[in-house]
PADRENNU-32629 format. One record per atom (N, C-alpha, C): residue number from 1; residue in three letters; atom name; x, y, z. Coordinates in Angstrom, 2 decimals. Each point is the difference from the previous one (the first is absolute). Last residue first. Example, Ala and Ser with C-alpha at 12.3 -4.5 7.8 and 13.67 -1.06 7.14 Angstrom:
// PADRENNU-32629
ATOM  pos  code  site        u        v        w
ATOM    2   Ser     N    12.85    -2.25     7.08
ATOM    2   Ser    CA     0.82     1.19     0.06
ATOM    2   Ser     C    -0.77     1.09     0.73
ATOM    1   Ala     N     0.29    -5.72    -0.07
ATOM    1   Ala    CA    -0.89     1.19     0.00
ATOM    1   Ala     C     0.90     1.20     0.00
// end
This chain:
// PADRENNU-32629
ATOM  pos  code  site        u        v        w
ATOM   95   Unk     N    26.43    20.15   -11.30
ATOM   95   Unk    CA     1.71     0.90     0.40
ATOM   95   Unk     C     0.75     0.28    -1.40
ATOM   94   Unk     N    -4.52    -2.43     0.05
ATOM   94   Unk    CA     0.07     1.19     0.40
ATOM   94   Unk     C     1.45     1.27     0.40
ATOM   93   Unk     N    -0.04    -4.89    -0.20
ATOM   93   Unk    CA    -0.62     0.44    -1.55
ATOM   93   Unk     C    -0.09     1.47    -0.13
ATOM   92   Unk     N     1.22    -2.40     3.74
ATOM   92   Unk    CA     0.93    -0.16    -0.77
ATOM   92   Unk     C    -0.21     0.62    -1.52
ATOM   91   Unk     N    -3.09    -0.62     3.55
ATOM   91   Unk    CA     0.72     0.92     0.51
ATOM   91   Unk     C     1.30    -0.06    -0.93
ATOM   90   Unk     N    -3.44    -3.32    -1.54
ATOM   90   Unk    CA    -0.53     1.58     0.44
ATOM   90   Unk     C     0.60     1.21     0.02
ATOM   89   Unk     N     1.85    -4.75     0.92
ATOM   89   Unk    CA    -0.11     0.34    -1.23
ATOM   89   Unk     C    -0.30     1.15    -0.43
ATOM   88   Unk     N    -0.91    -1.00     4.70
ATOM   88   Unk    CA     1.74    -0.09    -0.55
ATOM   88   Unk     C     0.11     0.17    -1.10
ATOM   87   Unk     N    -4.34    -1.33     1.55
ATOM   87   Unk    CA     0.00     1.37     0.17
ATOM   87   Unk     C     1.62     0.55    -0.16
ATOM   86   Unk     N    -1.32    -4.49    -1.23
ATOM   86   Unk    CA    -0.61     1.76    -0.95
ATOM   86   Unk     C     0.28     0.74     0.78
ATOM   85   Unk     N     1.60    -3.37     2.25
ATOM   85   Unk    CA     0.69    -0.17    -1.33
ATOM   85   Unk     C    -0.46     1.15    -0.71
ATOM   84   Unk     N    -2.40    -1.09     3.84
ATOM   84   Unk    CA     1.42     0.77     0.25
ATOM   84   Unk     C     1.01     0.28    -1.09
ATOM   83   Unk     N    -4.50    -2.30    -0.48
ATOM   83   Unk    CA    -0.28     1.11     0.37
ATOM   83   Unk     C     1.50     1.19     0.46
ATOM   82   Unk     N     0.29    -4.88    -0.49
ATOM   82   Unk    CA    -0.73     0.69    -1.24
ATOM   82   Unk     C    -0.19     1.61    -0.20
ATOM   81   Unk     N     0.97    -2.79     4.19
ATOM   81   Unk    CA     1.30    -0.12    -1.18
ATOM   81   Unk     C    -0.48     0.81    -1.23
ATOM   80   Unk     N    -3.50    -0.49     3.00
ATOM   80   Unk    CA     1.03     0.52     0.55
ATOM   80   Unk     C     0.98     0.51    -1.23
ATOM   79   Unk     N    -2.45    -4.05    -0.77
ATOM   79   Unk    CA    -1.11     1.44    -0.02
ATOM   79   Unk     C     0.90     1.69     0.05
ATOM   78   Unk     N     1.43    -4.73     0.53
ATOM   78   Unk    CA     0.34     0.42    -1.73
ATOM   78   Unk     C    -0.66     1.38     0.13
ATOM   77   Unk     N    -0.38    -2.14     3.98
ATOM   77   Unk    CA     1.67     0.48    -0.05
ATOM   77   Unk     C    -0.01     0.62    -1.32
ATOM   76   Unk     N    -4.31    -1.93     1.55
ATOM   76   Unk    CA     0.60     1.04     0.91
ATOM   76   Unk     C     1.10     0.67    -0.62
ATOM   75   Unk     N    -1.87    -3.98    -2.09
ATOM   75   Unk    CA    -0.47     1.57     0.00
ATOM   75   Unk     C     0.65     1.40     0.71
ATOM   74   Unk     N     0.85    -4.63     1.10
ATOM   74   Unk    CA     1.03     0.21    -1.71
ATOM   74   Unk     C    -1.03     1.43    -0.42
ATOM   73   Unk     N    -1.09    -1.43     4.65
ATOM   73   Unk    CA     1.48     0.40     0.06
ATOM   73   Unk     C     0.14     0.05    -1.79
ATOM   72   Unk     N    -4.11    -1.67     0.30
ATOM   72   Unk    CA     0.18     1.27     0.94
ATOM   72   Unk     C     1.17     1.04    -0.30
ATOM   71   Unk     N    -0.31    -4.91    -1.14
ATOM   71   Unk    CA    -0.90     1.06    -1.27
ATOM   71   Unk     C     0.10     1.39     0.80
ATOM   70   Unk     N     1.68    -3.80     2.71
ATOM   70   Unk    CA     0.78     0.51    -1.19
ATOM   70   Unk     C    -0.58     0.84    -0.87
ATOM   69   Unk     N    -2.69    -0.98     3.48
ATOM   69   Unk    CA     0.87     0.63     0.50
ATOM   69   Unk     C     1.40     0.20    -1.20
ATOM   68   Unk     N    -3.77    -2.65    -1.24
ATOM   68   Unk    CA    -0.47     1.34     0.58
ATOM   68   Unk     C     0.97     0.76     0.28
ATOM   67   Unk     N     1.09    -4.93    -0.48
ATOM   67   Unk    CA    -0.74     1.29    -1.43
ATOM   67   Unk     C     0.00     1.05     0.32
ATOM   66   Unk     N     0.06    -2.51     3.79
ATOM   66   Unk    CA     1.07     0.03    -0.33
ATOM   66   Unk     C     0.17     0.98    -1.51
ATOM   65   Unk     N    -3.98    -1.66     2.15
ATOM   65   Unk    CA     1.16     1.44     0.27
ATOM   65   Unk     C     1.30    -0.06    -0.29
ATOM   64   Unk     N    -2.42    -3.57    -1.43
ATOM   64   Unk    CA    -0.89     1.31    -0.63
ATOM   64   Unk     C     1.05     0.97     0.24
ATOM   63   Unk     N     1.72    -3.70     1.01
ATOM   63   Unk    CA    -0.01    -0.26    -1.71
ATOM   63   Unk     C    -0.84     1.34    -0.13
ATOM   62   Unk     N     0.03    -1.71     4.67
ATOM   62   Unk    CA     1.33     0.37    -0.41
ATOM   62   Unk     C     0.29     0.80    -1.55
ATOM   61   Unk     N    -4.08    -1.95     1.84
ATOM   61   Unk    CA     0.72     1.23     0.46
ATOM   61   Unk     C     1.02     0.48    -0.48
ATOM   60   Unk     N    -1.52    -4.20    -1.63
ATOM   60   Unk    CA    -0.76     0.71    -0.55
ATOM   60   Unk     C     0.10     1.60     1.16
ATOM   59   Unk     N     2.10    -3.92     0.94
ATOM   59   Unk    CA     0.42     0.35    -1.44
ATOM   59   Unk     C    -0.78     1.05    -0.56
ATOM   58   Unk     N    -1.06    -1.37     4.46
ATOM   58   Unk    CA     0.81     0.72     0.15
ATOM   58   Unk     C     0.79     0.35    -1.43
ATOM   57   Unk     N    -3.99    -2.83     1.17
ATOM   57   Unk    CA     0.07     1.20     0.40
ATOM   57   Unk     C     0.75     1.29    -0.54
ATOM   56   Unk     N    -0.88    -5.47    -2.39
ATOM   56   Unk    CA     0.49     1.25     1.24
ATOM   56   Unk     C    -0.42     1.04    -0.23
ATOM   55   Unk     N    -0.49    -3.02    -3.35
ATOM   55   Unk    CA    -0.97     0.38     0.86
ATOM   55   Unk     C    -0.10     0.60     1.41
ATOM   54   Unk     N     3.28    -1.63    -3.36
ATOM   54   Unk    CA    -0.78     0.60    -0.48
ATOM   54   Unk     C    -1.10     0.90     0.94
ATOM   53   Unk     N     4.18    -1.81     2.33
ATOM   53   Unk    CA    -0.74    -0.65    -0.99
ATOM   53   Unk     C    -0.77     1.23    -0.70
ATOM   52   Unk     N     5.71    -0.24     1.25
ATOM   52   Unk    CA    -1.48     0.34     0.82
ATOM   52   Unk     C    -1.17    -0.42    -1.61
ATOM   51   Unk     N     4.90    -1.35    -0.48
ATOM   51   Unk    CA    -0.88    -0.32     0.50
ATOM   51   Unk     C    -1.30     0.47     0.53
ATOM   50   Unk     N     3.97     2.16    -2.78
ATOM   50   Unk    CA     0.23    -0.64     1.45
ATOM   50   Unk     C    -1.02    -0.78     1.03
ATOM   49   Unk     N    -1.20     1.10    -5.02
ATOM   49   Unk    CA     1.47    -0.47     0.64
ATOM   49   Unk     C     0.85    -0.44     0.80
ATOM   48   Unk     N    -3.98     3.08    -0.27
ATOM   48   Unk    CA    -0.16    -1.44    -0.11
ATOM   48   Unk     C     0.70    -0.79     0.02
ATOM   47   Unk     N     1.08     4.09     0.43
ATOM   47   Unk    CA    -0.33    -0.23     1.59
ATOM   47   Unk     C    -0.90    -1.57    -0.37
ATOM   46   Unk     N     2.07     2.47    -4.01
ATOM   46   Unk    CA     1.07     0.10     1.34
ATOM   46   Unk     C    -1.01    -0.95     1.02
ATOM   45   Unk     N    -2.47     1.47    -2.89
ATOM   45   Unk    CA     0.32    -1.49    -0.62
ATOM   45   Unk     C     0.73    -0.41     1.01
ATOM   44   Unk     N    -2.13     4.55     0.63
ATOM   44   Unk    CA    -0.89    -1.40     0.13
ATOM   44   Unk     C     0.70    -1.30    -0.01
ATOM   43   Unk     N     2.47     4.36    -0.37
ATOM   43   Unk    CA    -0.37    -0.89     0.58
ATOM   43   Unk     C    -0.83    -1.04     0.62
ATOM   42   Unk     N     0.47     1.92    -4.32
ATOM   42   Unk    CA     0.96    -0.68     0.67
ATOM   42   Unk     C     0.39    -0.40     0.96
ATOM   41   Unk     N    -4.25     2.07    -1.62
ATOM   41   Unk    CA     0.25    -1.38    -0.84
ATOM   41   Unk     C     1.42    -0.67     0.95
ATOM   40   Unk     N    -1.28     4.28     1.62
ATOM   40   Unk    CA    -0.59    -0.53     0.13
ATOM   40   Unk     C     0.31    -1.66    -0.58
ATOM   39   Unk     N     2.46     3.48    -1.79
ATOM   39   Unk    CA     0.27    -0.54     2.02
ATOM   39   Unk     C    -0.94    -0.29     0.18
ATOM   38   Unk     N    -1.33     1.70    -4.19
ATOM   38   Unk    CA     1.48    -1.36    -0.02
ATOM   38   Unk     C     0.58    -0.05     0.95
ATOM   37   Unk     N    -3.91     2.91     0.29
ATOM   37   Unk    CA    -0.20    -1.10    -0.63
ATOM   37   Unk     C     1.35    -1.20    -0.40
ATOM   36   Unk     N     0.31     4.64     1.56
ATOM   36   Unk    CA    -0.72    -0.93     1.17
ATOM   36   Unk     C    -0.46    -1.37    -0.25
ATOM   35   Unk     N     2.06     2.72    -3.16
ATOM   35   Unk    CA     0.89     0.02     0.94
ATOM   35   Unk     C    -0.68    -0.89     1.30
ATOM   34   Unk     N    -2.68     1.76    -3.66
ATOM   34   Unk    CA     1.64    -1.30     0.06
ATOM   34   Unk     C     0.47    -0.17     1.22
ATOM   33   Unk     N    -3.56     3.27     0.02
ATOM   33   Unk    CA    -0.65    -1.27     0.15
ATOM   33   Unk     C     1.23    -1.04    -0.59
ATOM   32   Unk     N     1.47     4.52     0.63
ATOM   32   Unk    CA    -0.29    -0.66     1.25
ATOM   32   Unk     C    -0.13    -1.28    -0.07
ATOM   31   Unk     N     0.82     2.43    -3.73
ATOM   31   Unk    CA     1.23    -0.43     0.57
ATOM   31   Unk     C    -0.18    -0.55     1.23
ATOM   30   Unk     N    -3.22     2.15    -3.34
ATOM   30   Unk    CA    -0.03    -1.51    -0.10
ATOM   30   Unk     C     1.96    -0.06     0.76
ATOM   29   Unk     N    -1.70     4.17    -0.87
ATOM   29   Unk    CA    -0.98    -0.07     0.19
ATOM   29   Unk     C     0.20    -1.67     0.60
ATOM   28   Unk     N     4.40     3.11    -0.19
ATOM   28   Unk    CA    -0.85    -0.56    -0.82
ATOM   28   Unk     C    -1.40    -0.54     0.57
ATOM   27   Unk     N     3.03     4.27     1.96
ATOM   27   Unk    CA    -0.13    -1.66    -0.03
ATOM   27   Unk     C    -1.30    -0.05    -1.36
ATOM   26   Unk     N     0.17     3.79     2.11
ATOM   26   Unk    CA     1.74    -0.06    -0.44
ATOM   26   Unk     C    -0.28    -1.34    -0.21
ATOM   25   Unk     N    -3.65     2.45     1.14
ATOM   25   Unk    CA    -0.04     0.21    -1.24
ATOM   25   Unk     C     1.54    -0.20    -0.65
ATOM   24   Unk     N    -1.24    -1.33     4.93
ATOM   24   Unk    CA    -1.19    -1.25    -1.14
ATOM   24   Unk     C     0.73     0.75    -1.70
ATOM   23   Unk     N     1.27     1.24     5.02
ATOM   23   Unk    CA     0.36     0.30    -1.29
ATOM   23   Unk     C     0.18    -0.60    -0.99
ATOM   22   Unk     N    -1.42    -1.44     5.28
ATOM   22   Unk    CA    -0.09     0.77    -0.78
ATOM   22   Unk     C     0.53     0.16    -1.64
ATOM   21   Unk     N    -2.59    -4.01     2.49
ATOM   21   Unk    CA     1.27     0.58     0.51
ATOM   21   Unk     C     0.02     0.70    -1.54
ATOM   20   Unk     N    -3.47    -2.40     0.22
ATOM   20   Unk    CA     0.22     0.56     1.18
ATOM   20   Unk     C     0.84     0.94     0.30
ATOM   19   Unk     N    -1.22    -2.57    -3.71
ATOM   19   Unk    CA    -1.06     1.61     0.21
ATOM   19   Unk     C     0.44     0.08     1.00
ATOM   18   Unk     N     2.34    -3.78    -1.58
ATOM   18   Unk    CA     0.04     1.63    -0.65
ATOM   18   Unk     C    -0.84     0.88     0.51
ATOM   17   Unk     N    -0.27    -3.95     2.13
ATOM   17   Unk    CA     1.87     0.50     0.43
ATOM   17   Unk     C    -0.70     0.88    -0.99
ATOM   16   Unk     N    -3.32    -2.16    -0.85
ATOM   16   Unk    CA     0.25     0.66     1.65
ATOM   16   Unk     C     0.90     0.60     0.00
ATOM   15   Unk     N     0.51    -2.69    -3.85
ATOM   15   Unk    CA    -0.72     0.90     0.18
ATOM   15   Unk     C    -0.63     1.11     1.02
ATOM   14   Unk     N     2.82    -4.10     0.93
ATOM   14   Unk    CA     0.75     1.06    -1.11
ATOM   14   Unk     C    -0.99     1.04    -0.07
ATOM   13   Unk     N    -2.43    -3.67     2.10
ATOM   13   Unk    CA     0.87     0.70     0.70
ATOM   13   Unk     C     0.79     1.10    -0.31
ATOM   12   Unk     N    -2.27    -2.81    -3.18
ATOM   12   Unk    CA    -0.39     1.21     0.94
ATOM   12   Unk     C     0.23     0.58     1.24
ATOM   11   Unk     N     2.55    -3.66    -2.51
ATOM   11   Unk    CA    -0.63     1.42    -0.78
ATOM   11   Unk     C    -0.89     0.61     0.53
ATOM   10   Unk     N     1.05    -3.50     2.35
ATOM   10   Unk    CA     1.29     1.04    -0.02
ATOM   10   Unk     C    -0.39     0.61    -0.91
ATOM    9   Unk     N    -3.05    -3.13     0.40
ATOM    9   Unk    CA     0.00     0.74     1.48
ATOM    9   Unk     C     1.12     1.21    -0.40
ATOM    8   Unk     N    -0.70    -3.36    -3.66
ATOM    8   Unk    CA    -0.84     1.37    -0.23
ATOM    8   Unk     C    -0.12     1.13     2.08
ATOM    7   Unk     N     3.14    -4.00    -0.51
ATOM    7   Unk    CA     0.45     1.15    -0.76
ATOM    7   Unk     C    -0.98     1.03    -0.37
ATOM    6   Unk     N    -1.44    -3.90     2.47
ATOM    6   Unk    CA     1.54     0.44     0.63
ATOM    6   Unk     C     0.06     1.41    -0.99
ATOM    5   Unk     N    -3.07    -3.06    -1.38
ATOM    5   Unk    CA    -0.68     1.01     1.11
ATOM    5   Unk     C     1.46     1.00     0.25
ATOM    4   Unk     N     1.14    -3.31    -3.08
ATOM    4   Unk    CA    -0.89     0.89    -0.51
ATOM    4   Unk     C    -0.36     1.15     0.72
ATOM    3   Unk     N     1.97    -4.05     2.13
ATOM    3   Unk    CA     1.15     1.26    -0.38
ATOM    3   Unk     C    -0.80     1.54    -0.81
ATOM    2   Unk     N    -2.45    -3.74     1.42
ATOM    2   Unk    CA     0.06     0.59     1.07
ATOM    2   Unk     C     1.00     0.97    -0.50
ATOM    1   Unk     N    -1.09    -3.46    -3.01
ATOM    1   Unk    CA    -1.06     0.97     0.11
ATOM    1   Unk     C     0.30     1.02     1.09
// end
């Protein structure tokens, strides 16, 4: 049941990550809440695995921000990347 919690935390985290960070109209709508949602699940299991309990503190830090901060950064870069690619295509089209 806790992994359940675990992964609906990283889908909205993902979601955060999209409205936050910029150039929402280069990215897919649903790339945050994955992305936050399967580092969430994985490392939930990862850190069960290595023993910490359910009911810790710290599986459940680790497993959110941890989400968060990957959903961020895989926005960040595709966002960027995206945006540098059209505007290169653009200038290629135009020439």
């Amino acid at each position: 049941m806790e992994l359940l919690f675990a992964v609906l935390g990283g889908l909205i985290a993902g979601a955060i990550a999209h409205v936050v960070v910029p150039w929402r109209s280069t990215r897919g709508a649903l790339l945050g809440p994955v992305v936050g949602g399967v580092v969430a699940a994985v490392a939930w299991e990862a850190l069960t695995w290595a023993g910490l309990p359910y009911d810790g503190g710290w599986i459940w830090v680790v497993a959110l921000v941890g989400a968060g901060v990957v959903a961020v950064v895989t926005e960040w870069v595709l966002g960027r990347r995206r945006t540098a690619a059209d505007a290169a295509f653009f200038e290629r089209s135009l020439a």
